[in-house]
N, CA, C and O atoms as a GROMACS GRO file, in nm:
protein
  412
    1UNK      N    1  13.754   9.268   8.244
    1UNK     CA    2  13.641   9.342   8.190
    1UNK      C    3  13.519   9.249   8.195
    1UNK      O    4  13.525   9.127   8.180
    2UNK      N    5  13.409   9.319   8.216
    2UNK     CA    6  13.270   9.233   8.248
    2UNK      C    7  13.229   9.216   8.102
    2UNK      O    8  13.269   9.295   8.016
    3UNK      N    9  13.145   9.107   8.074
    3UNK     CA   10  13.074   9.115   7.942
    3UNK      C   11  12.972   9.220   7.955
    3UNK      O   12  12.962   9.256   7.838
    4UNK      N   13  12.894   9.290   8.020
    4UNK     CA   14  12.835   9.430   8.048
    4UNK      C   15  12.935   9.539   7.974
    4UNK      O   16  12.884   9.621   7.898
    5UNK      N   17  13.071   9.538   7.996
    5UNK     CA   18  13.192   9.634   7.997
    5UNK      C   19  13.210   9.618   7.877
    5UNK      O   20  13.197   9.716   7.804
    6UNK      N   21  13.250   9.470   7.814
    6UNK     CA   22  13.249   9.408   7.664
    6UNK      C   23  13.174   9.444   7.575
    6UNK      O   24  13.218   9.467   7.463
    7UNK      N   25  13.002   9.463   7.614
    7UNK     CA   26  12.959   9.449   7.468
    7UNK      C   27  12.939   9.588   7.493
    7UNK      O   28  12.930   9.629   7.378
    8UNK      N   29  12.922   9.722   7.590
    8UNK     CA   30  12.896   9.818   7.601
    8UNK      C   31  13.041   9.858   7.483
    8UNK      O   32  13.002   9.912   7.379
    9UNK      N   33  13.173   9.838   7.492
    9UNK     CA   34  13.253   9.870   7.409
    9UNK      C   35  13.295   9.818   7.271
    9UNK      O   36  13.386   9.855   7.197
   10UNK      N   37  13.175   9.692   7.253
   10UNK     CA   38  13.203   9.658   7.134
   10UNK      C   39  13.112   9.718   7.059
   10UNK      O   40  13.140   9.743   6.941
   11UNK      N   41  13.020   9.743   7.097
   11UNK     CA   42  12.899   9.831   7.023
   11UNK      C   43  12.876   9.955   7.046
   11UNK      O   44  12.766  10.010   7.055
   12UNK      N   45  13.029  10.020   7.059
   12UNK     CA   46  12.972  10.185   7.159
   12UNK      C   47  13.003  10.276   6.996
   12UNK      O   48  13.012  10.398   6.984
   13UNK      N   49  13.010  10.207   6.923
   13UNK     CA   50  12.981  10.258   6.804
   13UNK      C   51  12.854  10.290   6.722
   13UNK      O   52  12.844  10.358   6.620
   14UNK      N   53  12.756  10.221   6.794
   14UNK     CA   54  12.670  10.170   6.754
   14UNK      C   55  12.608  10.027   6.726
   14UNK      O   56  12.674   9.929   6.693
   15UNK      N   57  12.476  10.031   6.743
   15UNK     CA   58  12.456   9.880   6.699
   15UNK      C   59  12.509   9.770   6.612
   15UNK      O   60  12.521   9.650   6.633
   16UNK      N   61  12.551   9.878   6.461
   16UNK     CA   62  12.579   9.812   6.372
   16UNK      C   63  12.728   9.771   6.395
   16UNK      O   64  12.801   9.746   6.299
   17UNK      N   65  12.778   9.765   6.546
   17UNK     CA   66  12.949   9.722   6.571
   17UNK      C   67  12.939   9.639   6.635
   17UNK      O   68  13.040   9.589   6.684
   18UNK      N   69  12.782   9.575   6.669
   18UNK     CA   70  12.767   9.468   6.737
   18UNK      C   71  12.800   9.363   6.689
   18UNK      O   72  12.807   9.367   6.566
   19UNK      N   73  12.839   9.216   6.758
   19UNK     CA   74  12.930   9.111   6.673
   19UNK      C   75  12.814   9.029   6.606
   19UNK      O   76  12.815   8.985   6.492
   20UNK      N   77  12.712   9.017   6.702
   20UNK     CA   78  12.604   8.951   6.653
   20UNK      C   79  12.478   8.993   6.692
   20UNK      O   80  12.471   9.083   6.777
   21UNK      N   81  12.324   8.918   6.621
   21UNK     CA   82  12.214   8.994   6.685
   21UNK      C   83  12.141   9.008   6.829
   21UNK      O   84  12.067   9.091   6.883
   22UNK      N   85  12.201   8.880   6.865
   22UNK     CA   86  12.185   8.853   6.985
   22UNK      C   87  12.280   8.973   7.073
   22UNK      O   88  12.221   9.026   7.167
   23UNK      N   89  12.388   9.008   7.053
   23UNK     CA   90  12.470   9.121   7.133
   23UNK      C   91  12.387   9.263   7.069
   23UNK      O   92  12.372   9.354   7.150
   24UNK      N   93  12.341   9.282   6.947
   24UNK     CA   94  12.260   9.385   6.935
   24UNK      C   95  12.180   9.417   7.025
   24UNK      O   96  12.180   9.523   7.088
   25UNK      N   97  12.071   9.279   7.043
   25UNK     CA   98  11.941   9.269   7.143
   25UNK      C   99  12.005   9.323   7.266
   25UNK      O  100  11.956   9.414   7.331
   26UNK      N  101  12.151   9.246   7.304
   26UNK     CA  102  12.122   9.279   7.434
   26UNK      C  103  12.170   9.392   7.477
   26UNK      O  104  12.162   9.434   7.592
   27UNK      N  105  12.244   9.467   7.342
   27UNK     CA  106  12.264   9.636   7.403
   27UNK      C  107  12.184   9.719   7.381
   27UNK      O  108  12.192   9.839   7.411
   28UNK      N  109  12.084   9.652   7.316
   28UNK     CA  110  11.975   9.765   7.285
   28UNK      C  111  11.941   9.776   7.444
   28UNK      O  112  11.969   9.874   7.513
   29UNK      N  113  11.874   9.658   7.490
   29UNK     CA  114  11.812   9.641   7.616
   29UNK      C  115  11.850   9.728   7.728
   29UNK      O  116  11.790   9.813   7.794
   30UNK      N  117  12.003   9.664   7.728
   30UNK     CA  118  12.041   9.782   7.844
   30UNK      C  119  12.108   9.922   7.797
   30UNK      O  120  12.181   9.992   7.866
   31UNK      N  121  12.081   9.938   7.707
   31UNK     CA  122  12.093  10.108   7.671
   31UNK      C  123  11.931  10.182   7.718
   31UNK      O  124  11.930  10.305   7.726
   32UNK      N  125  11.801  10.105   7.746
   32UNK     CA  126  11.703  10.135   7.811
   32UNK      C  127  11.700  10.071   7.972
   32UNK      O  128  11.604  10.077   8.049
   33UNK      N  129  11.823  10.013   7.997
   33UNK     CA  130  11.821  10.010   8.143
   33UNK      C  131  11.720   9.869   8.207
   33UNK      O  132  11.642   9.811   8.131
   34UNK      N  133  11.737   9.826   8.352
   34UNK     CA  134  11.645   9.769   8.363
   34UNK      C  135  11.506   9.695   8.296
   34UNK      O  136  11.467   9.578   8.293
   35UNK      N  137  11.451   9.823   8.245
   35UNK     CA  138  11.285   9.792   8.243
   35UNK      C  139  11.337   9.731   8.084
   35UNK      O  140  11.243   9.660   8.047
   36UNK      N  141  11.404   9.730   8.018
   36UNK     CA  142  11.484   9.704   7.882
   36UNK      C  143  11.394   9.551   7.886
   36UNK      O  144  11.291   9.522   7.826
   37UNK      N  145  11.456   9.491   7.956
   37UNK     CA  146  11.411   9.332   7.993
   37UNK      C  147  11.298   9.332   8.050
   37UNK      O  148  11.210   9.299   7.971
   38UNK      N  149  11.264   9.354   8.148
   38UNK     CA  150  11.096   9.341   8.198
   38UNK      C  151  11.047   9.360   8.021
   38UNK      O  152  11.024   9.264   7.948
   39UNK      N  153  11.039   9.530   7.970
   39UNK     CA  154  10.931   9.556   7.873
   39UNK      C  155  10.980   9.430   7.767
   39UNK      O  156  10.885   9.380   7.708
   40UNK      N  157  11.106   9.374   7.735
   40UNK     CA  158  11.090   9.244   7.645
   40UNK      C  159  10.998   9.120   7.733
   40UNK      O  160  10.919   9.040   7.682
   41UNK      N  161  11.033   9.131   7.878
   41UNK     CA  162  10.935   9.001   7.868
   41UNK      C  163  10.782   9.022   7.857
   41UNK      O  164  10.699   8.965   7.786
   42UNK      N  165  10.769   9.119   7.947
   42UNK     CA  166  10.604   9.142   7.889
   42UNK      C  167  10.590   9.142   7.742
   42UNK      O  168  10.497   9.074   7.700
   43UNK      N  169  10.647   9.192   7.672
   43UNK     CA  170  10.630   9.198   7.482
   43UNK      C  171  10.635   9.022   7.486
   43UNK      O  172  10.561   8.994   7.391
   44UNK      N  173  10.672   8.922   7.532
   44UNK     CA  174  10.701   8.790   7.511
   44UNK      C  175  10.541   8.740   7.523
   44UNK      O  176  10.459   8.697   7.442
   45UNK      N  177  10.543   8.768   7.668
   45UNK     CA  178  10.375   8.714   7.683
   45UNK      C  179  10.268   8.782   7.607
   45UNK      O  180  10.157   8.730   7.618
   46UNK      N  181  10.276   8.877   7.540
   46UNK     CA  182  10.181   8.930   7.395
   46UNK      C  183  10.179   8.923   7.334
   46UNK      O  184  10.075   8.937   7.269
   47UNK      N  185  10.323   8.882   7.269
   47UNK     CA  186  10.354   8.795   7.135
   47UNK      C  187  10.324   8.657   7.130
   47UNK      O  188  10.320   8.608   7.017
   48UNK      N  189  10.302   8.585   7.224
   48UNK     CA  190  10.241   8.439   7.207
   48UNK      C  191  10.138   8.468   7.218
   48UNK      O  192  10.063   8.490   7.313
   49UNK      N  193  10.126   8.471   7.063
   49UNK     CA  194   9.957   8.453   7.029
   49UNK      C  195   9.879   8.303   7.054
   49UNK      O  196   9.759   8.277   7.052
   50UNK      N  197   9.948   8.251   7.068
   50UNK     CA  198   9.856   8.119   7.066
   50UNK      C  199   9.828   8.063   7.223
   50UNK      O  200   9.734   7.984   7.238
   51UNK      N  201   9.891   8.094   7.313
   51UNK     CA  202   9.906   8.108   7.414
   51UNK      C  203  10.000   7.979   7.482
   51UNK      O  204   9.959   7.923   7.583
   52UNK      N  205  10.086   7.952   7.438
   52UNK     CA  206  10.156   7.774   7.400
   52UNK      C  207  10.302   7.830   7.525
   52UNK      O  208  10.398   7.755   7.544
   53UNK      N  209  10.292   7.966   7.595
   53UNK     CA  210  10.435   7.955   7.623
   53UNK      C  211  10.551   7.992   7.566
   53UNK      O  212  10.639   8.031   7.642
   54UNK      N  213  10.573   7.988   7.441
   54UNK     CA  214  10.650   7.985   7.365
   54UNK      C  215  10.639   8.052   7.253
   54UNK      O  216  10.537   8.091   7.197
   55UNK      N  217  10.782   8.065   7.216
   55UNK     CA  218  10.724   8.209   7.088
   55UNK      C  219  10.822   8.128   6.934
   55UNK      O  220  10.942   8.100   6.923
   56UNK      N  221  10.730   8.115   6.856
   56UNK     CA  222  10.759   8.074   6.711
   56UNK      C  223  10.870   8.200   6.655
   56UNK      O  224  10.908   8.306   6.704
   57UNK      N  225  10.898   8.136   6.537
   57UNK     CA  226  10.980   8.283   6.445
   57UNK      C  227  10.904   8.406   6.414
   57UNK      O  228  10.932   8.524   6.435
   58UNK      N  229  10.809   8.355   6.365
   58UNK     CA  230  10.693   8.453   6.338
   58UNK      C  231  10.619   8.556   6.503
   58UNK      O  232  10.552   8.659   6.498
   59UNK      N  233  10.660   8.485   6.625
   59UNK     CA  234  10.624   8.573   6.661
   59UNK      C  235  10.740   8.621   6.764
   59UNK      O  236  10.731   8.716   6.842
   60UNK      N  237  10.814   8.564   6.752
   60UNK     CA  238  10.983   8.656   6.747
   60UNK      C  239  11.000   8.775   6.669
   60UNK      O  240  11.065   8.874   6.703
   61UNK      N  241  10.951   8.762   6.586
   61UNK     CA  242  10.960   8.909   6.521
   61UNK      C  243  10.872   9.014   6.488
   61UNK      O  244  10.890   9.118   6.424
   62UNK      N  245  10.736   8.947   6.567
   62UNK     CA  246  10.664   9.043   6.638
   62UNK      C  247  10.667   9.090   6.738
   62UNK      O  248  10.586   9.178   6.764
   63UNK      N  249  10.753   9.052   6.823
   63UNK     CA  250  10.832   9.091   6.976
   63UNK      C  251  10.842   9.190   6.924
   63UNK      O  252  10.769   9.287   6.902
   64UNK      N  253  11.038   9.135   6.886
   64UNK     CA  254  11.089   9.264   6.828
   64UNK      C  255  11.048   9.372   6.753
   64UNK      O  256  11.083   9.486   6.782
   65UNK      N  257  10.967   9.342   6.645
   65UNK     CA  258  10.877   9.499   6.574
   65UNK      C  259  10.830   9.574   6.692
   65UNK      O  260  10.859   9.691   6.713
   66UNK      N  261  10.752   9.498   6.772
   66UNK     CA  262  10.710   9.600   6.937
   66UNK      C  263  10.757   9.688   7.041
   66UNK      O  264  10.708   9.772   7.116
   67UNK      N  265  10.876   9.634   7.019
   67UNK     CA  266  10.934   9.703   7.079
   67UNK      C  267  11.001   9.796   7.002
   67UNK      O  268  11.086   9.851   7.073
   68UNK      N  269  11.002   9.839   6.890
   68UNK     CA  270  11.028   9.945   6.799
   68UNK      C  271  11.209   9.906   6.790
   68UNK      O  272  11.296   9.993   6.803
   69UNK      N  273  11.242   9.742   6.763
   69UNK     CA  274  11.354   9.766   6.743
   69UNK      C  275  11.395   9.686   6.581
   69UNK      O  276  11.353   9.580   6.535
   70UNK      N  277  11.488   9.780   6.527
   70UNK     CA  278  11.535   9.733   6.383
   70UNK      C  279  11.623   9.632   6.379
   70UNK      O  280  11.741   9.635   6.415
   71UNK      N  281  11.566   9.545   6.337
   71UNK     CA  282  11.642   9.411   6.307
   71UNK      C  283  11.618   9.345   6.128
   71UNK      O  284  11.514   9.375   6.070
   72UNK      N  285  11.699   9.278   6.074
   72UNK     CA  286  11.668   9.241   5.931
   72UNK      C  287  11.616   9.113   5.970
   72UNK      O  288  11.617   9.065   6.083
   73UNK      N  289  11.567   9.056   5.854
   73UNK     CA  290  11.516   8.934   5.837
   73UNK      C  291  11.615   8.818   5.909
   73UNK      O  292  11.590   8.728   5.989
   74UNK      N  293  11.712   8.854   5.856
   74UNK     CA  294  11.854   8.756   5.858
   74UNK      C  295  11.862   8.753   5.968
   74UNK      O  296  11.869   8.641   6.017
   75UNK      N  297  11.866   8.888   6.077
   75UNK     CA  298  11.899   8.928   6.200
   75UNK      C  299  11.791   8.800   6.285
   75UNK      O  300  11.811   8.690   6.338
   76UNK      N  301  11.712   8.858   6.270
   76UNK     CA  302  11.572   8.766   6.362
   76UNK      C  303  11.618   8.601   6.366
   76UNK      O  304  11.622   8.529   6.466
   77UNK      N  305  11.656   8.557   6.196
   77UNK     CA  306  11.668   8.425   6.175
   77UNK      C  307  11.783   8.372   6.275
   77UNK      O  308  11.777   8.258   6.321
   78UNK      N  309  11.893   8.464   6.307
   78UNK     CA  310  11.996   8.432   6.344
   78UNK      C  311  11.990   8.439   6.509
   78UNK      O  312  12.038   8.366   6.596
   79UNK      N  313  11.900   8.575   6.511
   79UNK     CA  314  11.855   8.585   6.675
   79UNK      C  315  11.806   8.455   6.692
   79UNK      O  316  11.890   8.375   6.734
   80UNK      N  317  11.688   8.410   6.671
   80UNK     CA  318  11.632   8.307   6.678
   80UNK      C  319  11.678   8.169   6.728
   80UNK      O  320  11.653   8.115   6.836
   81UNK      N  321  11.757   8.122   6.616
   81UNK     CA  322  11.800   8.010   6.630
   81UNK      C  323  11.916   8.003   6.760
   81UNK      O  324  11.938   7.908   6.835
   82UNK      N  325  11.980   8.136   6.758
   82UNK     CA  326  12.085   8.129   6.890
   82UNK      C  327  12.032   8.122   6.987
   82UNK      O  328  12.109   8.098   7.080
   83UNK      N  329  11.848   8.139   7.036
   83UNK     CA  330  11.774   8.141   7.152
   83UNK      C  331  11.749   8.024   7.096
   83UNK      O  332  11.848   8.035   7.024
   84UNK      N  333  11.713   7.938   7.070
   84UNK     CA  334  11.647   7.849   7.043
   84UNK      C  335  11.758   7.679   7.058
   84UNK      O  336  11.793   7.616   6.959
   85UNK      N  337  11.797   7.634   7.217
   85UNK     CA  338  11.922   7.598   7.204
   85UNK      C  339  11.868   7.424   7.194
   85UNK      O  340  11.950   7.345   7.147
   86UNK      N  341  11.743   7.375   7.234
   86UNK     CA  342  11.680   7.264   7.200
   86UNK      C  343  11.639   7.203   7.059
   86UNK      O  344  11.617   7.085   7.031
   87UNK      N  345  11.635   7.326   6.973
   87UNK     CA  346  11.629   7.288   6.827
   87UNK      C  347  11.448   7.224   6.822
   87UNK      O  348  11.406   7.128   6.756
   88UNK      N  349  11.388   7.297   6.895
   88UNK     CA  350  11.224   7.277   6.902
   88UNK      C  351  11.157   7.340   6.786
   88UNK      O  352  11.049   7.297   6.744
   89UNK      N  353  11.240   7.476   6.716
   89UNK     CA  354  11.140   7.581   6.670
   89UNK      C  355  11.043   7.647   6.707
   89UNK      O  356  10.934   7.678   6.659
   90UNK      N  357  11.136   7.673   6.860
   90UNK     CA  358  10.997   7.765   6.937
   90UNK      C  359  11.110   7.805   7.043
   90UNK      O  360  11.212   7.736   7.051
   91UNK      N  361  11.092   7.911   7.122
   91UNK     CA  362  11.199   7.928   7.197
   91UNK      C  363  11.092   7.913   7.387
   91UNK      O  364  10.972   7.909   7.358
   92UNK      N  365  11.106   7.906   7.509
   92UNK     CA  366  11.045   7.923   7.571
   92UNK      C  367  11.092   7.994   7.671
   92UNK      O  368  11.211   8.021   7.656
   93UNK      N  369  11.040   8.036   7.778
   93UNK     CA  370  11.055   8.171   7.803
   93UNK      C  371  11.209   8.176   7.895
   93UNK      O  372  11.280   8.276   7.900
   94UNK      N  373  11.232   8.069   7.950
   94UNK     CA  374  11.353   8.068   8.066
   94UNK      C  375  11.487   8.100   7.922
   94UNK      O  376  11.566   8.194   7.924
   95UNK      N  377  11.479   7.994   7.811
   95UNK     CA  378  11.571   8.056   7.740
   95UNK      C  379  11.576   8.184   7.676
   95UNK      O  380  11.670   8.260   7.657
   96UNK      N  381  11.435   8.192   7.641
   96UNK     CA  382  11.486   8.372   7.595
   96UNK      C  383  11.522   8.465   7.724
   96UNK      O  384  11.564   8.579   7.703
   97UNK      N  385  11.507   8.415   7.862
   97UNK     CA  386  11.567   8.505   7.918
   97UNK      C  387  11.735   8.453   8.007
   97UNK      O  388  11.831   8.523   8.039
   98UNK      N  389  11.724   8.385   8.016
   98UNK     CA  390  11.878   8.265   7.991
   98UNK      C  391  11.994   8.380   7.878
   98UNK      O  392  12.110   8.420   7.886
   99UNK      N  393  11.876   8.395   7.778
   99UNK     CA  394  11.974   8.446   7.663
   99UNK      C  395  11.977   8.600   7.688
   99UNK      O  396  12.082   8.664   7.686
  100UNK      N  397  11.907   8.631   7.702
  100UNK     CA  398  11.935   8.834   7.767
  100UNK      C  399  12.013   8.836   7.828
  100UNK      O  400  12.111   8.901   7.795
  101UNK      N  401  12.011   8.758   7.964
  101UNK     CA  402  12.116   8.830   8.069
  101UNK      C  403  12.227   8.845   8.048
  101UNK      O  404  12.289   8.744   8.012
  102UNK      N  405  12.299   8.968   8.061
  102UNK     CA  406  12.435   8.990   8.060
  102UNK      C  407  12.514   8.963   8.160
  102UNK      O  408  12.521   9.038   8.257
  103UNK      N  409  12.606   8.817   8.146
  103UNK     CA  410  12.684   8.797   8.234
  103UNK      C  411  12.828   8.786   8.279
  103UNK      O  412  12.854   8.760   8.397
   0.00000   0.00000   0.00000
């Protein structure tokens, strides 16, 4: 079974059967298919407000609010830090997309 095959059946309950937020994110994504990822990375480069490349917590979870997806506080914190594999407090863009792909 593919991890595509995996998390499609670990979460075909719904989001909330997802194991973690990061497997949330990424079935949200491809339950919108393709453009799932493009429209997160463009939301990436609009959410760096500061223009640094890189996206803080704070604007990690202005991504996500943009894209109209429900996540808790906890969720984000946890998304976060699992993108975040340098321990910078900032994530940059090859890892947040390193971390989407379903492979």
């Amino acid at each position: 079974m593919t991890y595509e095959e995996n998390l499609k059946s670990s979460c075909e309950s719904g989001v909330g059967d997802c194991e973690t937020p990061l497997a949330k994110l990424q079935y949200l994504l491809l339950a919108r298919g393709y453009t799932g990822i493009l429209q997160f990375g463009r939301i990436f480069r609009i959410s760096d407000d500061d223009a640094s490349h890189t996206l803080n917590q704070e604007e990690m979870t202005e991504a996500v609010n943009n894209l109209g997806l429900e996540f808790s506080e906890e969720e984000i914190q946890e998304l976060f830090s699992s993108m975040d594999e340098d321990g910078t407090g900032t994530i940059n863009y090859e890892e947040f997309l390193d971390k989407l792909r379903v492979s």
